[in-house]
C-alpha positions in Angstrom: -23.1 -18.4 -44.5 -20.7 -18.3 -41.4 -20.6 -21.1 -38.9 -21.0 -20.8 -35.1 -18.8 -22.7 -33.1 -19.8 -23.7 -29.7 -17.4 -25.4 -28.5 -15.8 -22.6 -27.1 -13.9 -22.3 -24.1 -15.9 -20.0 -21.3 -13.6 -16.8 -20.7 -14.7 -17.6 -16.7 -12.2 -18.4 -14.8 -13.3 -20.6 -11.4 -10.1 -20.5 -9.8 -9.3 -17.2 -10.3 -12.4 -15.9 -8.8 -12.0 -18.2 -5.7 -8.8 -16.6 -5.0 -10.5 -13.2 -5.2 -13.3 -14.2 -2.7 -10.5 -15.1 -0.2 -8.3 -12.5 -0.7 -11.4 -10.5 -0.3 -12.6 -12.0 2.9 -9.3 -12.5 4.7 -9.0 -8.5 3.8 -12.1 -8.1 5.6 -10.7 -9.6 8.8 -7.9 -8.0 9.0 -10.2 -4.9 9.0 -12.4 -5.9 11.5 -9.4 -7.1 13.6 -8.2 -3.5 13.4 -11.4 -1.9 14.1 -12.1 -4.5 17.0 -9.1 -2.6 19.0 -10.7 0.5 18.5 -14.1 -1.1 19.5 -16.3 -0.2 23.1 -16.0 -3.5 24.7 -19.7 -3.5 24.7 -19.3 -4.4 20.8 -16.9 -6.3 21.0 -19.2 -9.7 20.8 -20.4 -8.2 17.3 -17.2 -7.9 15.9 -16.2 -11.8 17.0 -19.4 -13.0 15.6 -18.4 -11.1 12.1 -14.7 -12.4 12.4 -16.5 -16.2 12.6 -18.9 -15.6 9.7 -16.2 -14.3 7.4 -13.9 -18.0 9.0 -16.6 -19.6 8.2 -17.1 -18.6 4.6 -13.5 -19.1 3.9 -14.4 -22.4 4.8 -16.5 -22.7 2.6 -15.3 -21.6 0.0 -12.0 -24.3 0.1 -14.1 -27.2 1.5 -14.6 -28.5 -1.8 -10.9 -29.1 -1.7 -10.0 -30.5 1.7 -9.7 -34.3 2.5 -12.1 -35.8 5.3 -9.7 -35.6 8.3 -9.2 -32.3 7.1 -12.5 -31.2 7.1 -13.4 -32.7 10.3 -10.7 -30.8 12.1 -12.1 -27.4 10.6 -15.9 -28.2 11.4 -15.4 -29.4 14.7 -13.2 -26.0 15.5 -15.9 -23.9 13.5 -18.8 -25.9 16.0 -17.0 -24.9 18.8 -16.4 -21.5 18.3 -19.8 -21.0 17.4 -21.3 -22.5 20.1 -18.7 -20.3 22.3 -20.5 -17.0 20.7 -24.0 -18.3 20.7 -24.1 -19.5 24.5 -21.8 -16.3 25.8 -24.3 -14.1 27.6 -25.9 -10.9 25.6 -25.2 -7.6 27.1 -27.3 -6.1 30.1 -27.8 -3.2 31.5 -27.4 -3.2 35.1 -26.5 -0.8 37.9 -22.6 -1.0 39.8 -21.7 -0.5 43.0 -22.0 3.5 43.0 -25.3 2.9 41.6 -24.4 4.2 38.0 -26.2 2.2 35.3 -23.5 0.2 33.2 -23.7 -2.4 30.6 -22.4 -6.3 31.7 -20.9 -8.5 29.4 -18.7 -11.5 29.3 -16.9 -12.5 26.5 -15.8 -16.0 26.5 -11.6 -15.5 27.6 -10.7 -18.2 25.0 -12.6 -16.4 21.9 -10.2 -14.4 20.5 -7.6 -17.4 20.6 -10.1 -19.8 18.9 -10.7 -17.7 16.5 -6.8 -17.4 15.6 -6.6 -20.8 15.8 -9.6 -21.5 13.5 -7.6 -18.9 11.0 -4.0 -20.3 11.3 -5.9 -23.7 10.3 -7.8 -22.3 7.3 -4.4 -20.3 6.3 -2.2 -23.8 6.2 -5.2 -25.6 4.3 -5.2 -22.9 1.8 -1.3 -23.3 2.0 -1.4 -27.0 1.5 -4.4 -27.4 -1.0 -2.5 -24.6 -3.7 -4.8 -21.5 -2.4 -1.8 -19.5 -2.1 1.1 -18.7 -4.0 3.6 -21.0 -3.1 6.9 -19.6 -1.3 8.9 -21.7 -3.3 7.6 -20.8 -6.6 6.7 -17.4 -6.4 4.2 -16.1 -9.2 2.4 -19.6 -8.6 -1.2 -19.5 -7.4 -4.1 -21.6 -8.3 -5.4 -19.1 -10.9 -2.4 -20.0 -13.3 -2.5 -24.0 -12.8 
């Protein structure tokens, strides 16, 4: 008769897969940074809004981990950047001065910059809360702790 032990260890490794997600994600944004200086400034709101939902999952996904002040800095940046896409005017077609129909839009000037501020943030939590490889002790992430 051979005995089943179940008490085994699960061969699924939390950490690790965290550490995929945001390597994932922040890979993403990079892309879409790219692709946003290729962009027709007509899209350009759509590729902001993408850049906030991919933030905004990071956030997510090391929330778990931050302490209260720390998480209250991060939501209220991530409420005001959202509220800067969601009240920023959609884009309308209109006629210029020559009378040639053109599209209007007008993307909040401080976007872009709250949205590299809302990244440096979630970079140093990640930094602080073991996310990242440390610089100090290189080979160190989260997934081997």
């Amino acid at each position: 008769m051979v005995e089943e032990n179940y008490n085994k260890e699960s061969g699924f490794d939390q950490k690790a897969f965290l550490q995929i997600r945001l390597h994932d994600n922040l890979s993403k944004l990079d892309e879409l940074n790219f692709n946003l200086a290729l962009a027709k400034p007509i899209q350009q709101l759509g590729f902001y809004s993408c850049q906030f939902n991919i933030l905004a999952s990071v956030l997510s996904t090391i929330h778990s981990k931050l302490k209260k002040e720390e998480k209250e800095q991060a939501n209220k940046l991530r409420v005001e950047i959202s509220n800067l896409i969601v009240n920023t005017p959609k884009p309308f077609e209109g006629l210029n001065a020559r009378g040639k129909t053109v599209w209007f839009f007008n993307i909040p000037s401080n976007l872009s910059e709250k949205l590299t501020e809302f990244r440096f943030l979630l970079e140093d939590l990640m930094d602080k809360h073991g996310f990242n490889p440390s610089k100090e002790n290189a080979g160190v992430s989260i997934a081997k702790q």
